[in-house]
C-alpha positions in Angstrom: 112.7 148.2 138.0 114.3 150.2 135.0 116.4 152.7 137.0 117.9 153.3 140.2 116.2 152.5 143.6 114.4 155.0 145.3 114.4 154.8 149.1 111.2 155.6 150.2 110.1 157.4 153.8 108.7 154.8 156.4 107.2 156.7 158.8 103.7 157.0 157.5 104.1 153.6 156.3 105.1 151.7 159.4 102.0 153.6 161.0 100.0 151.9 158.2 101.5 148.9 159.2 101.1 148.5 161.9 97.6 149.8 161.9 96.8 147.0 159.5 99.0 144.6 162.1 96.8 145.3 165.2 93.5 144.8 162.7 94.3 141.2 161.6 97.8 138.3 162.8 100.0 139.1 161.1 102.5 136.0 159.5 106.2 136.1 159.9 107.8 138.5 157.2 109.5 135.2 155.4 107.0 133.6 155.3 104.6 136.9 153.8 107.2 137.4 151.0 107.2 134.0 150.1 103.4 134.0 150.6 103.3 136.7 148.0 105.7 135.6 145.4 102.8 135.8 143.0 105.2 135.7 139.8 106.1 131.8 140.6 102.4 131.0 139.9 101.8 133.4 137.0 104.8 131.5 135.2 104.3 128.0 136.2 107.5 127.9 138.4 106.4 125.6 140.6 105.4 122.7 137.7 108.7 123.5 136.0 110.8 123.0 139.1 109.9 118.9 138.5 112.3 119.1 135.5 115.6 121.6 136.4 115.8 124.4 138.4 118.6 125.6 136.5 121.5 123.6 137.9 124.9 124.1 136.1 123.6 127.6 134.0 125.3 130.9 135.4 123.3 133.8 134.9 125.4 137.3 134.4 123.4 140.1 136.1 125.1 143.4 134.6 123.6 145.8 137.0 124.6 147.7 140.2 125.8 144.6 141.9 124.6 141.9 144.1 124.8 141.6 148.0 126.0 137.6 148.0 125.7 137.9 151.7 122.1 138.1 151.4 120.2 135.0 153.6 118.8 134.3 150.1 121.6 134.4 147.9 124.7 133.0 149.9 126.6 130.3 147.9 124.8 131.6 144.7 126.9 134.3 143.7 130.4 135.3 142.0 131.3 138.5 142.2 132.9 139.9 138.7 134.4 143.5 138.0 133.3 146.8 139.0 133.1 148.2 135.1 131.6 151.8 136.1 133.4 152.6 138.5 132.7 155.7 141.4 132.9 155.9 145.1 130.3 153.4 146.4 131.3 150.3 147.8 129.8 146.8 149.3 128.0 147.8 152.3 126.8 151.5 151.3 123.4 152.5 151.2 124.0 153.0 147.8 125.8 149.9 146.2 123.8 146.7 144.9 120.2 148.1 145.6 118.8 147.6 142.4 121.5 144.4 141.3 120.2 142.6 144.8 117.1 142.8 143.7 117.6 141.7 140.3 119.5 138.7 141.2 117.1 137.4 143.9 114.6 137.1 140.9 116.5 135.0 138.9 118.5 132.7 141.2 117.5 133.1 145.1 117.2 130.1 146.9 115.4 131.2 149.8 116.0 130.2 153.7 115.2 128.5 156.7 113.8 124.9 156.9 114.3 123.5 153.1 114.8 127.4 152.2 111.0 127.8 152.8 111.3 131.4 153.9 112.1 134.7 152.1 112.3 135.0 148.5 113.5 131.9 146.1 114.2 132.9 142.1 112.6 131.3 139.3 116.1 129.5 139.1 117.6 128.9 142.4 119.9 125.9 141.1 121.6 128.5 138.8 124.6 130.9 139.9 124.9 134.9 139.7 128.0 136.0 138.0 127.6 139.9 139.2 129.2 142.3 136.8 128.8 146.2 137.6 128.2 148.3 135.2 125.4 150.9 136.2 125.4 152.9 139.2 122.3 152.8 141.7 119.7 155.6 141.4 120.3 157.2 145.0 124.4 157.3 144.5 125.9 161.1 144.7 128.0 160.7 141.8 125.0 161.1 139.4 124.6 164.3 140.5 128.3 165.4 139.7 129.5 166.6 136.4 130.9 164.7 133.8 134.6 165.9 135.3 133.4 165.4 138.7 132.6 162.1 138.0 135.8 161.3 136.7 137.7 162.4 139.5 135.5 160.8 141.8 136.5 157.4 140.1 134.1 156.7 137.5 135.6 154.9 134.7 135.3 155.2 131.0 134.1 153.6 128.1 131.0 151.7 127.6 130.4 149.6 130.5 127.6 147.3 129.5 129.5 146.4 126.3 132.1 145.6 128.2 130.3 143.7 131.0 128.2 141.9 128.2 131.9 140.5 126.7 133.0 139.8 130.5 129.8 137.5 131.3 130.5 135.5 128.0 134.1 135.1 128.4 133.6 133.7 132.2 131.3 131.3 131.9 127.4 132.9 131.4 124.7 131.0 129.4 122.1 133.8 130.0 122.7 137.6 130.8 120.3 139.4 132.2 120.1 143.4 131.5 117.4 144.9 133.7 118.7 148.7 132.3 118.5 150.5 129.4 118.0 153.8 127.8 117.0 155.5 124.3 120.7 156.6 123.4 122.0 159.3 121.4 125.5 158.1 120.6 125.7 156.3 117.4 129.0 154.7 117.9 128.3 153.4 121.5 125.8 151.8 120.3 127.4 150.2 117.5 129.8 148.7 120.1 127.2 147.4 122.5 125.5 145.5 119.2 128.7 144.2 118.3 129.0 142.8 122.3 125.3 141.5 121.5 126.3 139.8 118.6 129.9 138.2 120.5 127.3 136.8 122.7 124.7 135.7 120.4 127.4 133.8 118.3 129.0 132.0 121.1 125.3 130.5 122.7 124.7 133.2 125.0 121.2 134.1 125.8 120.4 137.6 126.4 117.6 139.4 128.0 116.4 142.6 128.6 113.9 145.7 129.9 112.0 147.1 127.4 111.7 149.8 129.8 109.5 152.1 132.0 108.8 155.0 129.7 104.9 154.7 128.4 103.7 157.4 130.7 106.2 159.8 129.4 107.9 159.4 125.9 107.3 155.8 125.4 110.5 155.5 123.2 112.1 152.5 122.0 115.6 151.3 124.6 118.3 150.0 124.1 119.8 147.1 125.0 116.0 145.5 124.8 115.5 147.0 120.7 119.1 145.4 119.4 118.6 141.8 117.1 119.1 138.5 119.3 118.1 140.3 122.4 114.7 139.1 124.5 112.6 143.0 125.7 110.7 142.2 128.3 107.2 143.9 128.8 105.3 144.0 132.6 102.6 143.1 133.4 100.2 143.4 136.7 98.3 140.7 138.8 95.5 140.6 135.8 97.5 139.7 133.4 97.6 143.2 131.5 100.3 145.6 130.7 101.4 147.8 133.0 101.1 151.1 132.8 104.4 152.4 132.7 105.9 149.4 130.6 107.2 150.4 127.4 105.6 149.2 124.3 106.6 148.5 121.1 108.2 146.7 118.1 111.2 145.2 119.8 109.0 144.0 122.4 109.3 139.9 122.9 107.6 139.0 125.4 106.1 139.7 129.2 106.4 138.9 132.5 105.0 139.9 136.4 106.3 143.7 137.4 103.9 144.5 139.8 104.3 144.1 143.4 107.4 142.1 142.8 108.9 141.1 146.2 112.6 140.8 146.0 115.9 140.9 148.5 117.6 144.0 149.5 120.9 144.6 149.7 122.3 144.5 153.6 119.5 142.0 154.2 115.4 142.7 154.2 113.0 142.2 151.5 111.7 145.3 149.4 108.7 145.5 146.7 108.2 147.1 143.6 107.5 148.2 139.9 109.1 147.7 136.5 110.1 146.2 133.5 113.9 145.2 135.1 111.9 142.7 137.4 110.2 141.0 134.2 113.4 140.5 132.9 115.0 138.9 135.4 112.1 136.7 136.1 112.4 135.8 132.0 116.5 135.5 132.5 115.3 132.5 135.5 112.9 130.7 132.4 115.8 131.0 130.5 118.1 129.1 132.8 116.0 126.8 133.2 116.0 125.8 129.7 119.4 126.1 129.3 119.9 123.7 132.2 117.6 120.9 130.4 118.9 121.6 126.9 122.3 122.8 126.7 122.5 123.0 123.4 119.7 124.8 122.1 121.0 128.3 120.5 119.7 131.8 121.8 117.1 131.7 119.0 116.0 128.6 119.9 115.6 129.4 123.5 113.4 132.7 122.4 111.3 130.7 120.2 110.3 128.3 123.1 109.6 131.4 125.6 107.7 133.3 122.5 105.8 130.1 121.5 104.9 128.8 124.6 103.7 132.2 126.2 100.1 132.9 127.2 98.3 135.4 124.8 95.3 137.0 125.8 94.9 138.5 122.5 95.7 135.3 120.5 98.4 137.0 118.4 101.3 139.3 118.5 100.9 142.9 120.3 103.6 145.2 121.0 102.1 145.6 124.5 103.0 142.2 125.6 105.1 140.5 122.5 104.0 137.1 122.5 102.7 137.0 125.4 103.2 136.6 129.4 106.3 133.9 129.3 105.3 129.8 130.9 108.1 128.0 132.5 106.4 124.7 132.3 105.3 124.8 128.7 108.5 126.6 127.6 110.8 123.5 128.9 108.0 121.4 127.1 108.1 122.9 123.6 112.4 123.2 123.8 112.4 119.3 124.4 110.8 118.6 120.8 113.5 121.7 119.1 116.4 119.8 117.2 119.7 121.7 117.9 120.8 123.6 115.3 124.5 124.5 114.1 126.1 127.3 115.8 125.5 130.8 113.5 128.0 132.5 112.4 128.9 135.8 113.8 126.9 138.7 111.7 128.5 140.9 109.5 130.8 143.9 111.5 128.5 146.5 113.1 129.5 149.2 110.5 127.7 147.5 108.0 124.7 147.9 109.6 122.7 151.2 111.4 120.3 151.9 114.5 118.9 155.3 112.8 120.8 158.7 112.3 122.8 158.3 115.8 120.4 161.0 117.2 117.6 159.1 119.2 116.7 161.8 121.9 118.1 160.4 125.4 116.1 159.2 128.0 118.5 157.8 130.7 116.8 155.0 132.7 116.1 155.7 136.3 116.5 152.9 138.6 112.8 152.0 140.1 111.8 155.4 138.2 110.6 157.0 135.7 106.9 157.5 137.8 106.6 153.7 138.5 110.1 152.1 138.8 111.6 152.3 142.2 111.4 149.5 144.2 109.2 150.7 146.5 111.5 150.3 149.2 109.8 149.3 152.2 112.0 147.0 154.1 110.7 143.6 155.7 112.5 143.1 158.7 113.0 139.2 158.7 111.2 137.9 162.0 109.3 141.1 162.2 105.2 140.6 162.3 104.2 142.2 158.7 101.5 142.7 156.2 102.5 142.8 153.2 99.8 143.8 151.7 100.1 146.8 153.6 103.4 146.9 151.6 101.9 145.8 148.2 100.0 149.2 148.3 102.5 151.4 149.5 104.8 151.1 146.1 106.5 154.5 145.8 106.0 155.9 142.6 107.0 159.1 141.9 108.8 161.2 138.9 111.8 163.2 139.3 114.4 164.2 136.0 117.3 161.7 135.8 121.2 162.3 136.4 123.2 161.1 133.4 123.7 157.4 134.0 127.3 155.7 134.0 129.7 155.5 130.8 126.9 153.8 129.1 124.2 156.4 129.4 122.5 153.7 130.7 120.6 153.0 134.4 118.6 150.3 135.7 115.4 149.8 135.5 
């Protein structure tokens, strides 16, 4: 879910609902999300989960923020700096709609007799360190001017540089970065490499969206295209790449974004499209090998999620990388890596260049551009649901993007 999320209108679809209710029982809305958590099969979660679910790792979701609140995510989450700054706070319809969801991929733990209800992350022994640095899709202060913006609170600089250098100096062994955007500034770009490569040198694991753009420009985004990062392509229910998933060189590998349940922020379960879910999904792996083998570098850790992947095709594609990532048989393969020496840190971003510093800009939209937004129809926990009803009903729709925070950048 590359950009901002989208409310969608429920009338006509609580009348489809509810339709569909009176047709066939319906089960309790916990138990439908976790009913339909279809991802934890495609990945081999489940057979994973006998060797670590990710206890001791902290995952740093740079993102819109995360509601730790949530039934699914109390106890799970740290809440780190608001880098981007604005009017929105905890609690507003427009604050953590997009980070909520994220997070819930990577780390939730569920609820209710042994946390058997609602949704439960690939990792739900890890811990969220929430950093802000994007602002939801649906927040007024996109549509204000640059000066507007500023007076309404918005801070400057580059946010996800500075978030990525945050999560690293407090603790993070993965970051997840379910944003993005094809950028035009040469030297913000250079510093957000130079955060990648602060991470990268100090055993940091960093994934990625490789974004939501196929149906439109299908151009290359950043932070998914910079060396040491893992892009993350979607993929639907069959295994193939989804239609609005970005594709190309800097792609790594793939993941579920279709139909990917996740929490919402306030409490409530929502459903959705996009890249930003396959990369939090890929984050979870990630934790999970980090748990059982601490000392595998960041390349190591991508060459067990790229070796161990499933690959239709038999071989490399841009459309899927290596191929849709395996839990089980990633944590397999890391167990016979030897760890290697730490690297040492690249030569200074100057010496190096990400084109002519005039990539046309394509801000990401939150749950956009045509596919994205988590098609935001709540779940009312308790509440008699289909969600398949729900499954159907994914909002996607296109609509030109506001400028996104500091970075440029907007989640996916």
């Amino acid at each position: 879910m590359g950009a901002q999320p989208v409310r969608a209108p429920v009338g006509g679809l609580l009348a489809a609902m509810l339709a569909c209710s009176a047709l066939t029982p319906a089960p309790a809305a916990a138990d439908a999300v976790r009913n339909n958590e279809w991802a934890l099969g495609a990945l081999q979660v489940q057979d994973a989960w006998a060797t670590t679910t990710g206890q001791g790792v902290t995952v740093a979701v740079l993102d819109t923020g995360v509601d730790g609140a949530h039934v699914d995510l109390t106890g799970q989450v740290t809440t780190g700096p608001d880098l981007v700054g604005g009017g929105a706070r905890p609690g507003d319809p427009y604050w953590g709609v997009h980070g909520t969801a994220m997070a819930s991929a990577v780390a939730g733990h569920g609820h209710g007799a042994g946390g058997r209800d609602g949704v439960v992350g690939v990792a739900p022994g890890a811990k969220i360190l929430s950093v802000r640095v994007v602002w939801d899709d649906n927040d007024p202060i996109r549509r204000l001017s640059p000066a507007a913006r500023t007076d309404a609170g918005a801070r400057a600089g580059n946010s996800v540089a500075d978030g990525i250098r945050y999560a690293v100096d407090h603790g993070a062994g993965v970051i997840n970065m379910s944003l993005g955007e094809a950028t035009e500034s040469s030297t913000r770009m250079a510093e957000t490499d130079a955060a990648v490569r602060y991470a990268i040198a100090r055993g940091v694991v960093l994934v990625a969206s490789a974004g939501n753009g196929a149906e439109t420009s299908n151009q290359t985004e950043f932070p998914a295209a910079y060396p040491g990062v893992i892009a993350v392509a979607a993929v639907d229910r069959a295994g193939h790449r989804a239609s609005f998933s970005t594709h190309d060189w800097a792609t790594s590998v793939a993941a579920p974004g279709v139909g990917v349940v996740a929490a919402q922020a306030g409490g409530g379960y929502l459903v959705g499209d996009g890249t930003s879910p396959s990369a939090a999904l890929v984050s979870g792996v990630a934790a999970l090998i980090r748990a059982r083998y601490p000392t595998l570098t960041p390349a190591q850790v991508r060459t067990a999620l790229e070796r161990s992947a499933s690959r239709p095709s038999g071989a490399y594609t841009e459309e899927l990388g290596w191929g849709v990532v395996q839990a089980a048989a990633a944590l397999k393969l890391a167990a016979a890596l030897t760890p290697e020496p730490p690297v040492p840190s690249p030569a200074p971003a100057k010496a190096r260049t990400f084109g002519d510093g005039h990539v046309p800009a394509v801000g990401l939209r939150a749950l956009n551009p045509g596919r994205l937004a988590l098609s935001v129809a709540p779940l009312p926990v308790g509440a008699g649901l289909v969600i398949a009803a729900i499954l159907v009903a994914v909002l996607r729709r296109r609509r030109p993007s506001g400028s996104g925070p500091s970075t440029g950048a907007a989640p996916y």
